[in-house]
SERO-4910 file (N, C-alpha, C, O; in steps of 0.05 Angstrom, whole numbers):
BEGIN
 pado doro    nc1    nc2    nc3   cac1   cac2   cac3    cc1    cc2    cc3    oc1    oc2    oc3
  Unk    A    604     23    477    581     15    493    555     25    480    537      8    477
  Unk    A    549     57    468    531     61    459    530     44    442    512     28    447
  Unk    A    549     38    412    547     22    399    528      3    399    510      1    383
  Unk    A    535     -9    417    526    -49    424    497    -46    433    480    -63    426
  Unk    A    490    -18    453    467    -17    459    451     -7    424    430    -17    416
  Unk    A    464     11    413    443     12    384    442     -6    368    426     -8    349
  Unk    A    465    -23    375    462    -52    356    434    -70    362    413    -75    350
  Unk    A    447    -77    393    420    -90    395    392    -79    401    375    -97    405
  Unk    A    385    -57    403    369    -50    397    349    -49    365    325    -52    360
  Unk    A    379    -43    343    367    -52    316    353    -80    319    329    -83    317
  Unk    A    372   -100    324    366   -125    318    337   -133    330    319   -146    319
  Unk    A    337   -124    350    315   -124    371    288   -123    343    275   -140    331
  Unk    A    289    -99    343    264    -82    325    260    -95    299    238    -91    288
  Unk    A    279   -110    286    290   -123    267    275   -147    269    259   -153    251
  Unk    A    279   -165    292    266   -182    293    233   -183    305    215   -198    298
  Unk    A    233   -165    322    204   -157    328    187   -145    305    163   -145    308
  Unk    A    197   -135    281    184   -126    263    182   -147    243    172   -136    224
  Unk    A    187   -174    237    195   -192    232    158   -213    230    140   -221    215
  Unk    A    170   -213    268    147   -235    268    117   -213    269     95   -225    270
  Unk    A    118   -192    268     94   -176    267     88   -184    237     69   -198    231
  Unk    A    107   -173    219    105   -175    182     88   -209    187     64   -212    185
  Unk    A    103   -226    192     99   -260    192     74   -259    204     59   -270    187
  Unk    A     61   -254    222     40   -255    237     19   -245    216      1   -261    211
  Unk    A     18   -222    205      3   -207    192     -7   -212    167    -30   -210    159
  Unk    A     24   -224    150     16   -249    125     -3   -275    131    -22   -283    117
  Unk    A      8   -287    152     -6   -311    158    -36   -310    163    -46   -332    169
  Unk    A    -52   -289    160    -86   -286    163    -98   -305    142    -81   -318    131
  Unk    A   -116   -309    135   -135   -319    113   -138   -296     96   -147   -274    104
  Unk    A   -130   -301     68   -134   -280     49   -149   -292     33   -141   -286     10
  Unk    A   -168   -307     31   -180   -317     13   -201   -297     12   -207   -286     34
  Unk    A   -215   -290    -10   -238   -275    -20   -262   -294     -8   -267   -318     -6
  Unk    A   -274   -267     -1   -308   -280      8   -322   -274     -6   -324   -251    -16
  Unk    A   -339   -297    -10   -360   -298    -45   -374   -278    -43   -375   -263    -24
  Unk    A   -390   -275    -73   -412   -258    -52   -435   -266    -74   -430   -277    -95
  Unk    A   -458   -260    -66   -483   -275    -81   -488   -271   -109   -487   -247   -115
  Unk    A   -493   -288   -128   -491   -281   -162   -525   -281   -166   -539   -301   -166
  Unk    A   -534   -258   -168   -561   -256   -161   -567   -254   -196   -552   -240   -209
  Unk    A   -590   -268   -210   -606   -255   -237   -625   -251   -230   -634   -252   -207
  Unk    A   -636   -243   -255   -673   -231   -252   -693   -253   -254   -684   -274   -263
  Unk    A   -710   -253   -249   -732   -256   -257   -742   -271   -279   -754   -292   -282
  Unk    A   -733   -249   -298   -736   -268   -332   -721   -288   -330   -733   -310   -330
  Unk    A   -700   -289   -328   -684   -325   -326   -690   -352   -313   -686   -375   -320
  Unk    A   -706   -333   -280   -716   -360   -270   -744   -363   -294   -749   -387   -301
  Unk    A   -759   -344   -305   -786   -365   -309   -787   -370   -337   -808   -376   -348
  Unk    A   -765   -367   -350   -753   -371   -374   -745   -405   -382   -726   -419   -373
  Unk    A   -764   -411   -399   -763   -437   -392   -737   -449   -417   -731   -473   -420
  Unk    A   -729   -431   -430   -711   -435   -448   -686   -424   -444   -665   -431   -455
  Unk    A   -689   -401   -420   -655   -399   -412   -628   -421   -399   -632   -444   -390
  Unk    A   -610   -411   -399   -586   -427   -389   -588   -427   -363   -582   -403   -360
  Unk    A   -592   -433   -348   -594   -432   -317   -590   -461   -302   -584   -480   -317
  Unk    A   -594   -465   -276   -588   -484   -259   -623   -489   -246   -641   -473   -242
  Unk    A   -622   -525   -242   -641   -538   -244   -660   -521   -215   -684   -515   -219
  Unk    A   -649   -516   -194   -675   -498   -170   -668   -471   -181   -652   -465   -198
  Unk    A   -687   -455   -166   -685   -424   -166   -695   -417   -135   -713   -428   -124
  Unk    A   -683   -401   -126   -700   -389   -100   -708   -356    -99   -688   -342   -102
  Unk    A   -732   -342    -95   -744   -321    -97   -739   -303    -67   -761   -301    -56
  Unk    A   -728   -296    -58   -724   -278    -35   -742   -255    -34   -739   -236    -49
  Unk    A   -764   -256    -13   -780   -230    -18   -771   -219     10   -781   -222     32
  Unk    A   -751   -207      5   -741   -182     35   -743   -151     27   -742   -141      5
  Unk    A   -745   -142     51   -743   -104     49   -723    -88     65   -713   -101     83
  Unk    A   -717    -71     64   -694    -63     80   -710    -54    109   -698    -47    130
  Unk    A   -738    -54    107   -746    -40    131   -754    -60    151   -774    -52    162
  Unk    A   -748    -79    157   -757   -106    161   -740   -110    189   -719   -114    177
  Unk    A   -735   -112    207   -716   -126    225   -707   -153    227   -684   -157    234
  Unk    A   -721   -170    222   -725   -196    214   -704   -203    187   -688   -222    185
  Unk    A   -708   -175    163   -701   -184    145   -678   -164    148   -666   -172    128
  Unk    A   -669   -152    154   -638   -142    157   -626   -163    169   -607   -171    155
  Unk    A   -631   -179    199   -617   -203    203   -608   -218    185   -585   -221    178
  Unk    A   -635   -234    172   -632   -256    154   -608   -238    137   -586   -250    139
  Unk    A   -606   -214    121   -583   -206    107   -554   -207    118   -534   -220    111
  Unk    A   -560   -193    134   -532   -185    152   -524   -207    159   -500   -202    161
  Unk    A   -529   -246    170   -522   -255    184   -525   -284    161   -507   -301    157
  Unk    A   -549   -285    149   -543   -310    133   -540   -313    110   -532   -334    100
  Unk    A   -548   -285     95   -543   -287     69   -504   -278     70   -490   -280     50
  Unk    A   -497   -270     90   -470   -256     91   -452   -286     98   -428   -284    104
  Unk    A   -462   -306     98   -439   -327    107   -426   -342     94   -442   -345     76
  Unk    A   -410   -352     89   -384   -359     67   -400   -393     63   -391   -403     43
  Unk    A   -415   -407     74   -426   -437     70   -448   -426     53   -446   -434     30
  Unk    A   -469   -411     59   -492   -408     57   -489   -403     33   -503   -418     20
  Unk    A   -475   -386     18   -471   -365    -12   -449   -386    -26   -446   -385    -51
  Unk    A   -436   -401    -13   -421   -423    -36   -438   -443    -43   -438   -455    -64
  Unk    A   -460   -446    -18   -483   -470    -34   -497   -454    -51   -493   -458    -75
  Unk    A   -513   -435    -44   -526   -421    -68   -515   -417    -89   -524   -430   -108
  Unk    A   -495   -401    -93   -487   -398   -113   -475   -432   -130   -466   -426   -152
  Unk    A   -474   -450   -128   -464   -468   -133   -496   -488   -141   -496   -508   -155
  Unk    A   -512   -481   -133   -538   -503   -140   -571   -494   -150   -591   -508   -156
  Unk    A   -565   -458   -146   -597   -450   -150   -578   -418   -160   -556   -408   -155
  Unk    A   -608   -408   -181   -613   -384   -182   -623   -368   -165   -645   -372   -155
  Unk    A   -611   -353   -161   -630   -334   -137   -638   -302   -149   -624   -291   -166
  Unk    A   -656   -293   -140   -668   -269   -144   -678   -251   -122   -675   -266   -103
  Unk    A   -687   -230   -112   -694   -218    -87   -719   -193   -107   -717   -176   -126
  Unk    A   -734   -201    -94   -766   -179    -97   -767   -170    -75   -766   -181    -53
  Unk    A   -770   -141    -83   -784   -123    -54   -818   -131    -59   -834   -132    -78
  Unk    A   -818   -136    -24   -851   -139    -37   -871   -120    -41   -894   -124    -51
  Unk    A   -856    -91    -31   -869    -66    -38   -862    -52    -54   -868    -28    -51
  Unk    A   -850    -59    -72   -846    -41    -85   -854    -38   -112   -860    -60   -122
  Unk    A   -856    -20   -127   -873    -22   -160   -854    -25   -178   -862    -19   -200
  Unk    A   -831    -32   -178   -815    -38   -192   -822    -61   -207   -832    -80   -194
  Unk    A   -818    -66   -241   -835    -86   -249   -818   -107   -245   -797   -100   -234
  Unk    A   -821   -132   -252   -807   -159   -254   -815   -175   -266   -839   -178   -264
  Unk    A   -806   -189   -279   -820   -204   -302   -830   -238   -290   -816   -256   -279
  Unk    A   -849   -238   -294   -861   -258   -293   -882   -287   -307   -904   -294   -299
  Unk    A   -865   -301   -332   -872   -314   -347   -884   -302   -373   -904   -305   -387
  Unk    A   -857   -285   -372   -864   -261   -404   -884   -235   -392   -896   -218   -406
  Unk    A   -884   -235   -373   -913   -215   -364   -894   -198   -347   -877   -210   -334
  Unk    A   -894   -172   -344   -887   -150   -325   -908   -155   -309   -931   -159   -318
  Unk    A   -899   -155   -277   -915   -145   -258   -902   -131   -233   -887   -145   -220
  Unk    A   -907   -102   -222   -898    -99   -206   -882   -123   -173   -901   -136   -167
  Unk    A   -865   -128   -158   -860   -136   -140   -885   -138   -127   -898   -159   -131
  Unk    A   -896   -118   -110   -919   -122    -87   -942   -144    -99   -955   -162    -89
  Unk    A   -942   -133   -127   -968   -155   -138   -958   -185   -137   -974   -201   -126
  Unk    A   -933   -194   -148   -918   -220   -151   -919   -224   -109   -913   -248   -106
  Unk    A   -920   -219    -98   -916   -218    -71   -943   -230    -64   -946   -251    -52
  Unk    A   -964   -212    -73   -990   -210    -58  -1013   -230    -65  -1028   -245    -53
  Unk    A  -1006   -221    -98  -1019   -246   -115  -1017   -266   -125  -1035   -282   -132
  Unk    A   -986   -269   -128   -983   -299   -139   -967   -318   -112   -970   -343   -109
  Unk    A   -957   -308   -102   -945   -320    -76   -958   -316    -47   -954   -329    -27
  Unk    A   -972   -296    -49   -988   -299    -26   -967   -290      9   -972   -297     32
  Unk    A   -946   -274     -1   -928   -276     24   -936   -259     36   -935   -236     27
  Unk    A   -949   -267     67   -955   -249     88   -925   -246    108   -932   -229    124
  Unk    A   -912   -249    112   -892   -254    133   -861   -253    115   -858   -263     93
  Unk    A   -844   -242    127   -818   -224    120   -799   -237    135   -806   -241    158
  Unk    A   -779   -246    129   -770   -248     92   -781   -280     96   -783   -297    114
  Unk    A   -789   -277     58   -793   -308     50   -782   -315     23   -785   -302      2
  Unk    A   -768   -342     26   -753   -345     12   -778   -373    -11   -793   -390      0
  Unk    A   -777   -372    -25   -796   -397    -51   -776   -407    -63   -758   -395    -75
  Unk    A   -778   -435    -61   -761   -447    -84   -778   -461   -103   -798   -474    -98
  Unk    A   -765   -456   -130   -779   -460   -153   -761   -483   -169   -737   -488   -167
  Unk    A   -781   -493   -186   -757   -519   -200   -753   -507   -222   -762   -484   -223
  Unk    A   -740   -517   -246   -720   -504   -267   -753   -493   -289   -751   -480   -309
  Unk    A   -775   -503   -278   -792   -492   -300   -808   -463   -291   -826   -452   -303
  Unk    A   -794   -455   -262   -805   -438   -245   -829   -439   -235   -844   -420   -231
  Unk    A   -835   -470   -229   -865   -471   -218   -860   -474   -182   -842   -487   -172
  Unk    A   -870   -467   -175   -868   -463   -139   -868   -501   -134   -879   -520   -146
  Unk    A   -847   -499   -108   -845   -524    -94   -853   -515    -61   -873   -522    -49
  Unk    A   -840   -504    -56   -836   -499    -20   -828   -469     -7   -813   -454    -19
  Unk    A   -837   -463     15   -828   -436     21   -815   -444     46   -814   -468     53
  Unk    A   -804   -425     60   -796   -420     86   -788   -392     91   -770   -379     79
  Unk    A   -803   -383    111   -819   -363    124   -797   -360    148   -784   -379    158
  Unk    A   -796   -328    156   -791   -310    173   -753   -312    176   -740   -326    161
  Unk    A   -744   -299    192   -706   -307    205   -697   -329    202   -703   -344    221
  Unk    A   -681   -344    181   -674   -366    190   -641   -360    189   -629   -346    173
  Unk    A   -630   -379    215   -598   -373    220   -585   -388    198   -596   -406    186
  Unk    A   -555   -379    192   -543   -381    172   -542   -428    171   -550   -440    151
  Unk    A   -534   -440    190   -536   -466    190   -564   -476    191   -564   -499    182
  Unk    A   -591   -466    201   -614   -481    192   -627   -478    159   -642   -492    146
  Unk    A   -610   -446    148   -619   -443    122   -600   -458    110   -610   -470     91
  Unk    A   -569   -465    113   -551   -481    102   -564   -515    101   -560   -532     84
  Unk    A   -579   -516    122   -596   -550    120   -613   -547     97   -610   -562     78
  Unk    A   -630   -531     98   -658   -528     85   -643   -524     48   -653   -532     27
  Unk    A   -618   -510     53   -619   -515     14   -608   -535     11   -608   -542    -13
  Unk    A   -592   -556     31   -583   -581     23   -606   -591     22   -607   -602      0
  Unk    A   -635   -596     38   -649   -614     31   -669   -600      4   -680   -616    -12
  Unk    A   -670   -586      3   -677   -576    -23   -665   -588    -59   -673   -593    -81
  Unk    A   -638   -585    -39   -614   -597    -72   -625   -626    -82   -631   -633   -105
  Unk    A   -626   -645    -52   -623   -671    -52   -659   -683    -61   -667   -701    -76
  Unk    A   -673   -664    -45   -695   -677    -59   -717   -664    -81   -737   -674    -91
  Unk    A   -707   -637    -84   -730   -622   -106   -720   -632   -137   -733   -625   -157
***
C-alpha cells in the first residue's frame, strides 16, 4: 500500500514537473533588439557608409518627459526594428560640453542644441537626410505607436 501511494505520488510530481518544464520552454525567447546608435561624424559625413535618413535625439536623463520617451518608446521591439532598419540615429545631451562633431567642426552638445537647432523643448528628435541637412523635428513625449507612425512617414516621404 505504501508502495502504490509512493508510486503515484512519483508519477504525480513527474508529470506535474513536466508540464511546468513545457510551460516554461514555451515563452518567447527571441532577443529584444536594442538601438545601434553612431556618432555624429557619420551622420554629417557626407562620404561615409550609412543609411539614406538620420535622426538626432536631443534627451537628458533629468527630463521626465524624456525618461518616458526612453523607458517606453525608445524601449519597444516595433519602434527600434524600424530604426534600426531605415535611419542613423545619434542622441546629444543638450547640456552637456561634451564635443560632437559637426560637419568636420567640434562643437560642444548644448551649442549644437542651442545654436544650430534651436531646441527649446525636451526630448527632440531632427531628422536629417543622408547629406545631414535638417528636414523635420518632432518635439516633446511621443508614445511608442505615434513615434512608430512618424518614422514610417518619414521613410516613405523624406
Amino acid at each position: 500500500m505504501i508502495k502504490l501511494i509512493c508510486l503515484i505520488l512519483v508519477i504525480t510530481l513527474v508529470i506535474y514537473g513536466c508540464e511546468k518544464m513545457t510551460r516554461y520552454t514555451e515563452h518567447d525567447t527571441t532577443p529584444v533588439p536594442s538601438l545601434t546608435w553612431t556618432s555624429t561624424e557619420v551622420i554629417y559625413d557626407p562620404y561615409a557608409s550609412k543609411k539614406d535618413l538620420s535622426l538626432l535625439l536631443f534627451l537628458t536623463g533629468d527630463n521626465d518627459q524624456c525618461k518616458q520617451f526612453i523607458s517606453q518608446t525608445l524601449t519597444d521591439t516595433a519602434v527600434i526594428r524600424h530604426i534600426n532598419a531605415t535611419f542613423n540615429i545619434a542622441r546629444i545631451d543638450p547640456f552637456s560640453d561634451t564635443l560632437v562633431s559637426y560637419y568636420n567642426t567640434a562643437m560642444s552638445g548644448s551649442h549644437m542644441a542651442s545654436k544650430i537647432y534651436n531646441i527649446t523643448q525636451l526630448p527632440t528628435t531632427c531628422v536629417l537626410n543622408s547629406r545631414g541637412e535638417y528636414i523635420t523635428r518632432w518635439v516633446g513625449f511621443i508614445n511608442q505607436e505615434e513615434y512608430a507612425s512618424h518614422l514610417e512617414y518619414a521613410r516613405e516621404h523624406y
